[in-house]
C-alpha positions as CSV (number, residue, x, y, z in Angstrom):
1,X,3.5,2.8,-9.1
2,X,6.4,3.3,-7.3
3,X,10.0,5.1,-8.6
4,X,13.4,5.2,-6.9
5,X,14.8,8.4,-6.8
6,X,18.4,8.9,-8.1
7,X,19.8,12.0,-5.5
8,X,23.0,13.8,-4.1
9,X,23.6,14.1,-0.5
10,X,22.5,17.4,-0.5
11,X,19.2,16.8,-2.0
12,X,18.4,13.9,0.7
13,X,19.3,16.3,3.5
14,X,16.6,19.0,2.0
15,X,13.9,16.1,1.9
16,X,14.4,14.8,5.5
17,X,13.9,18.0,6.3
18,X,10.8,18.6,4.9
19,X,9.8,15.4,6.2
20,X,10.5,16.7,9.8
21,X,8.7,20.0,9.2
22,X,5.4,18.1,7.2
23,X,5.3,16.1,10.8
24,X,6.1,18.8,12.9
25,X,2.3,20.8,10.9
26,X,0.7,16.9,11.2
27,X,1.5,17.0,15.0
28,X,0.2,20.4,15.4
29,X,-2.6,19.7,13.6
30,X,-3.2,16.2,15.5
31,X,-3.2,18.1,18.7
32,X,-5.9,20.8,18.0
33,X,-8.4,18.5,16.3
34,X,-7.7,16.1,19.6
35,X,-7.9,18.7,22.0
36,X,-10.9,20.5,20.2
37,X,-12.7,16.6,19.4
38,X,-12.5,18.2,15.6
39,X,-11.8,15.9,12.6
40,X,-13.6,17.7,9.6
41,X,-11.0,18.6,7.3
42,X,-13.6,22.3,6.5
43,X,-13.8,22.9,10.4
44,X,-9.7,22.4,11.0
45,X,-8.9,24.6,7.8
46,X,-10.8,27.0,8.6
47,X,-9.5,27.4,12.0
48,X,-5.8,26.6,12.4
49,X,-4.6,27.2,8.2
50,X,-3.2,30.7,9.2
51,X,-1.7,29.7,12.9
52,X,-0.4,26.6,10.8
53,X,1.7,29.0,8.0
54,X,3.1,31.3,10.7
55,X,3.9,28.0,12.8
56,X,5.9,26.4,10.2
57,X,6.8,28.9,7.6
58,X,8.8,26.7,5.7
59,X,6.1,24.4,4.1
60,X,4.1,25.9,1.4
61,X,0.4,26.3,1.3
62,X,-0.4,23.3,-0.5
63,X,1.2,20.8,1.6
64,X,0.5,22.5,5.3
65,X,-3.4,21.5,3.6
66,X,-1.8,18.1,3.0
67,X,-0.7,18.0,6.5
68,X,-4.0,18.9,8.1
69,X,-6.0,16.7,6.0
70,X,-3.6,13.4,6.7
71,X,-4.1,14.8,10.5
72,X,-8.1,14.5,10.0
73,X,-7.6,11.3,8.3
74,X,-5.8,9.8,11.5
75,X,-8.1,11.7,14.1
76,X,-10.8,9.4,11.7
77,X,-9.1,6.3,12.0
78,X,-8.7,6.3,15.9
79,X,-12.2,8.4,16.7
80,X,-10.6,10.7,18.7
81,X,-9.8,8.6,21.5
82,X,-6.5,9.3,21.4
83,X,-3.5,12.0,20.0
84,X,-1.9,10.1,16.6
85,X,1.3,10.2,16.8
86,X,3.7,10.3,13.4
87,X,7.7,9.2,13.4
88,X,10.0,12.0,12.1
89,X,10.3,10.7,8.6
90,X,7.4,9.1,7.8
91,X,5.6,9.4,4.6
92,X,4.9,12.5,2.9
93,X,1.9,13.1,0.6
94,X,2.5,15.8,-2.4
95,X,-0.1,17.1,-4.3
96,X,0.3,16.6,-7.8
97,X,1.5,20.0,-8.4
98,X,4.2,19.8,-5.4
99,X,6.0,16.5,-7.3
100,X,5.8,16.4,-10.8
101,X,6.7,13.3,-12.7
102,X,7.7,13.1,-16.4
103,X,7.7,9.4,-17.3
104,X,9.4,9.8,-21.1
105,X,12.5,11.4,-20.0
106,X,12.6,9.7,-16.2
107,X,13.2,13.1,-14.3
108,X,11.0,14.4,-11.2
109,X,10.6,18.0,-9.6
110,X,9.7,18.0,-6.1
111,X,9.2,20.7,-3.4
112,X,10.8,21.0,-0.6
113,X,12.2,23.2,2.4
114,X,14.8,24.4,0.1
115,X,13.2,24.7,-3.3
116,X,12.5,22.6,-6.2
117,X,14.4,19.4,-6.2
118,X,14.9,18.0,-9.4
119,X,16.4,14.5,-9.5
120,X,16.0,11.5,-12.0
121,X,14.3,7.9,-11.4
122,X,15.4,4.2,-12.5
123,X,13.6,3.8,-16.0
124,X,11.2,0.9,-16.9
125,X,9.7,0.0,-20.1
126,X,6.6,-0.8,-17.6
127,X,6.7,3.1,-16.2
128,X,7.0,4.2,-19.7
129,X,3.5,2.4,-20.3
130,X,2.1,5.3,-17.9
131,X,3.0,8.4,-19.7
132,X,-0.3,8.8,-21.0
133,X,-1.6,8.6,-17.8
134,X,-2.5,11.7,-15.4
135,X,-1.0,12.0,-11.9
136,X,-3.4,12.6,-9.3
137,X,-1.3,12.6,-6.5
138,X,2.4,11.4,-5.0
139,X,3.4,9.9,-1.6
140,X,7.6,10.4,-1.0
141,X,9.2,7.4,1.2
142,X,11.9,7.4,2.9
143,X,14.1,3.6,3.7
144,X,16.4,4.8,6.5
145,X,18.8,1.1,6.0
146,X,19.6,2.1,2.4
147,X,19.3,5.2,3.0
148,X,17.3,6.1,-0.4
149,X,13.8,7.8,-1.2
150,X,10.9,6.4,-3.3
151,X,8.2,8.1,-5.2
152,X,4.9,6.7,-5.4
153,X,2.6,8.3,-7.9
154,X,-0.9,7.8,-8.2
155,X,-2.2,7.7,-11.7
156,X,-5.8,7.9,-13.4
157,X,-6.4,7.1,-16.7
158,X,-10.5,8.3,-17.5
159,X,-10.4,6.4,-21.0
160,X,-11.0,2.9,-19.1
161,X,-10.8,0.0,-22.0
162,X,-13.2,-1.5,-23.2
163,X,-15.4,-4.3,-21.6
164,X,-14.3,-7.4,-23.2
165,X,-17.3,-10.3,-23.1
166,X,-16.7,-13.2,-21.7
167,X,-17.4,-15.9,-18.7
168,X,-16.7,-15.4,-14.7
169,X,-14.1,-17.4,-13.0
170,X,-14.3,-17.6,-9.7
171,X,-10.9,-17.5,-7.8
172,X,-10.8,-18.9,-3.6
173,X,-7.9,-17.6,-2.0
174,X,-7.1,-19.4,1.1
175,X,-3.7,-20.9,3.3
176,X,-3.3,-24.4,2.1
177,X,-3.5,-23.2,-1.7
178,X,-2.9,-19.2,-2.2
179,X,-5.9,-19.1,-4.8
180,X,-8.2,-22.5,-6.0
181,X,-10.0,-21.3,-9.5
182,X,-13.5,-22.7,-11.0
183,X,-11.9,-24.1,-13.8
184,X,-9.3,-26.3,-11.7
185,X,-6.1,-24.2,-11.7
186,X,-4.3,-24.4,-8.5
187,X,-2.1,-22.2,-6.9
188,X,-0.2,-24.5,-4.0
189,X,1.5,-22.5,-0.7
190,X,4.0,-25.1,0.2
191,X,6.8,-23.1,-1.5
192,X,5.4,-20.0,0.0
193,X,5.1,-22.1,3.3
194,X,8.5,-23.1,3.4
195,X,10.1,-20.3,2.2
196,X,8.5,-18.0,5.7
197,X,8.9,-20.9,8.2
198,X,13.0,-20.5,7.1
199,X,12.6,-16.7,7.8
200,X,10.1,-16.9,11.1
201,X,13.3,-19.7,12.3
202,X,15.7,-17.3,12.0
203,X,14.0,-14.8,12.9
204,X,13.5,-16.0,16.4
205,X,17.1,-17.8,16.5
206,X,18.7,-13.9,16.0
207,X,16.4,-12.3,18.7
208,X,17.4,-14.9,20.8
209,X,21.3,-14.4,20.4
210,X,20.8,-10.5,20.9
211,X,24.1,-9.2,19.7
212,X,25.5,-6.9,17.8
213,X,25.9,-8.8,14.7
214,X,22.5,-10.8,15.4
215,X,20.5,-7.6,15.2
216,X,22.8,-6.1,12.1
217,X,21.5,-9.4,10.2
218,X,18.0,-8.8,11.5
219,X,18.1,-5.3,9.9
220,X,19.6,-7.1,6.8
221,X,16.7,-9.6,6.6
222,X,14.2,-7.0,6.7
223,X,11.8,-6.7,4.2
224,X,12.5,-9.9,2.2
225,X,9.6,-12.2,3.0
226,X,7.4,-9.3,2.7
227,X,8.9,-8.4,-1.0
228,X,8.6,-12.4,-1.5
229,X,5.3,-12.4,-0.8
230,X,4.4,-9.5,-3.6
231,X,6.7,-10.8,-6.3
232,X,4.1,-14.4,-5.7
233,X,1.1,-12.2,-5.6
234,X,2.4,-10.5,-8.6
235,X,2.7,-14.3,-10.9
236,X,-0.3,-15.4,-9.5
237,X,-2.2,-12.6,-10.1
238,X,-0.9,-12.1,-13.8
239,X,-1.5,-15.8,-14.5
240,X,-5.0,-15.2,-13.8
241,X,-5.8,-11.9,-15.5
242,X,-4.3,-13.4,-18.5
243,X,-6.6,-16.0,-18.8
244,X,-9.7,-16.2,-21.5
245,X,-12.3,-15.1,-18.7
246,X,-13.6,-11.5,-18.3
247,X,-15.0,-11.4,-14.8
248,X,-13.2,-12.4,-11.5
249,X,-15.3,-13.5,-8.5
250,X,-13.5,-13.1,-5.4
251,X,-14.8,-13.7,-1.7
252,X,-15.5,-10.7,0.5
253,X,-12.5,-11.0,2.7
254,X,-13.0,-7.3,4.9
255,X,-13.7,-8.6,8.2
256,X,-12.4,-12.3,8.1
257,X,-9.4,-11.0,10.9
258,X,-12.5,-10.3,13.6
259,X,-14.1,-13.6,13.5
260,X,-14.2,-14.8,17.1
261,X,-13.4,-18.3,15.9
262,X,-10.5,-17.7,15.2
263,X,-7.5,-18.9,18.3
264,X,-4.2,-17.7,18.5
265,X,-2.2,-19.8,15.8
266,X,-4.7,-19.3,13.4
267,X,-5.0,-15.2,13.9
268,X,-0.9,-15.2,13.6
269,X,-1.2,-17.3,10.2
270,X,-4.0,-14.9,9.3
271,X,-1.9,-12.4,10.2
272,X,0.6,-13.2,7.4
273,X,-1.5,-14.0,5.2
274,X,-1.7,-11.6,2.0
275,X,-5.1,-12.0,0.5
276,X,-5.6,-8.3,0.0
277,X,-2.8,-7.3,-2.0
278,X,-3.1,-10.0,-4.7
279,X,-7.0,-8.6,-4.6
280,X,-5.5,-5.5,-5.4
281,X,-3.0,-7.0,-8.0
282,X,-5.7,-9.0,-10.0
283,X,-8.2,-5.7,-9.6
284,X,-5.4,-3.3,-11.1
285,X,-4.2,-6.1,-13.6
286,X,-7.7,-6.7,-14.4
287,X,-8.7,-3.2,-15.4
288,X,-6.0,-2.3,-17.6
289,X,-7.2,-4.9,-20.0
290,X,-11.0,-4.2,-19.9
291,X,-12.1,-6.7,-17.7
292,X,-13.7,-6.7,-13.7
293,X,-13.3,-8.1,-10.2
294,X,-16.5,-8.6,-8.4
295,X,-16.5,-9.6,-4.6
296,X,-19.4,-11.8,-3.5
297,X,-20.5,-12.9,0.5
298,X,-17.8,-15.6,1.7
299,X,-20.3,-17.5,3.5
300,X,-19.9,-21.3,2.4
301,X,-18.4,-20.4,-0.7
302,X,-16.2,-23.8,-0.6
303,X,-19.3,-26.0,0.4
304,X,-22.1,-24.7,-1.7
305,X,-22.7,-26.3,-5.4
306,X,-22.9,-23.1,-7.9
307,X,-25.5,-25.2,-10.1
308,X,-27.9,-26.6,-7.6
309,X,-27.1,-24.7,-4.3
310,X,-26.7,-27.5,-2.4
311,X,-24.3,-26.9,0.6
312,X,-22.0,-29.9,2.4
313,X,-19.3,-29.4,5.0
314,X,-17.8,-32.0,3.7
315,X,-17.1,-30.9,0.5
């Protein structure tokens, strides 16, 4: 879930700099386990925590292991082919310990450069709903326009609900409908459709013009098909959940991006296209009321018949 942080000038000065000195450990980090083809968390700890502490005394010992471990994550992702690279103010991961959240009263103690910082959040009846729930860990933003910070804190609840009984639907996402379910509800895209052809057209028009004002709308305009696009994933997937079904069958989308089928106006739609995040919406959704998502093998899902297995292209 994620919180906006209600701070003082002061405090936001004492977070961007512990955001500068978490990335100035992650690049130091980075570099070793590039230079030394090392990318086991064990192995870097072992050899670089001490140089680490002395290197950048002002980080504490929980998150110079955060550091180095986000550094071993990203030597991971690229295989080691190259040095990752991390902007100044990027995202900074806190153990639970290092930002502690109390949802009853709204208030948050976070570490920093400085000391504690203890600051207060916008309130929710929805992130009251989680004050039962344990924090496992916390991941601080940072939105340079508004110039404002954002918690996100990752919570576990081991009491899961229980399993309620009851049929499968099966749910087809796609681009002409957002999601098609087995028992004929219909999700259509044309307001989605419509609604990112008017930003992609002015989009271009202002990067076109290239002026001052052109570009201060373009910072402006930032963000708001992509916060369009959740607020839709969010109704659909609700919808959904809420129905009298207990199990959700979606299609294995994980590699549908590296088909080689696929030309270049179809990967740029694809590229758009959301289908993992209201996945994740109607997985979360789905859990907190006792009921499961299962993915199945997205070959010919649209053309095969689920009663006698009979598959047309046509169909």
């Amino acid at each position: 879930m994620k919180v906006k942080l209600n701070l003082d000038e002061g405090q936001k000065i004492s977070l961007l700099r512990t955001m500068e000195a978490y990335t100035d450990a992650f690049d130091r980090a980075a570099k070793w386990g590039y230079q030394n083809k090392v990318k086991n968390k064990f192995a870097m700890h072992g050899a670089i925590y001490h140089s680490l502490r002395e290197d950048v005394p002002t980080m504490g010992a929980s998150m110079i292991q955060s550091a180095m471990y986000a550094a071993c994550e990203a030597l991971r992702g690229c295989r080691i082919m190259k040095e990752p690279q991390r902007r100044k103010h990027a995202a900074v991961r806190y153990p639970w310990k290092e930002a502690r959240v109390w949802f009853e009263s709204g208030k948050v103690s976070i570490s920093s450069v400085d000391g504690r910082v203890r600051a207060t959040f916008v309130q929710s009846d929805w992130s009251r709903s989680y004050s039962d729930w344990t924090i496992k860990a916390s991941i601080l933003t940072y939105d340079k326009e508004a110039r404002t910070f954002y918690l996100g804190v990752i919570v576990e609840k081991k009491n899961a609900p229980e399993t309620q009984p009851g049929e499968v639907l099966g749910i087809d996402r796609g681009l002409n409908n957002l999601a098609v379910c087995s028992n004929n509800m219909f999700f259509d895209s044309a307001r989605v459709n419509g609604v990112r052809g008017r930003y992609a057209k002015n989009k271009a028009e202002l990067q076109a013009k290239g002026t001052r004002s052109a570009k201060r709308r373009l910072r402006q305009q930032a963000g708001r098909e992509r916060r369009f696009m959740a607020c839709e994933n969010h109704r659909i997937s609700k919808t959904i959940v809420n129905t009298d079904f207990s199990v959700f069958a979606l299609e294995d989308l994980k590699y549908i991006n590296t088909n080689r089928w696929l030309n270049k106006g179809m990967r740029r739609k694809m590229s758009g296209w959301a289908y993992y995040q209201l996945e994740w919406d109607i997985r979360y959704k789905a859990e907190a009321l006792g009921k499961q998502v299962i993915l199945v093998d997205a070959t010919c899902t649209s053309q095969w018949c689920s009663r006698c297995g009979w598959i047309d292209k046509a169909s």
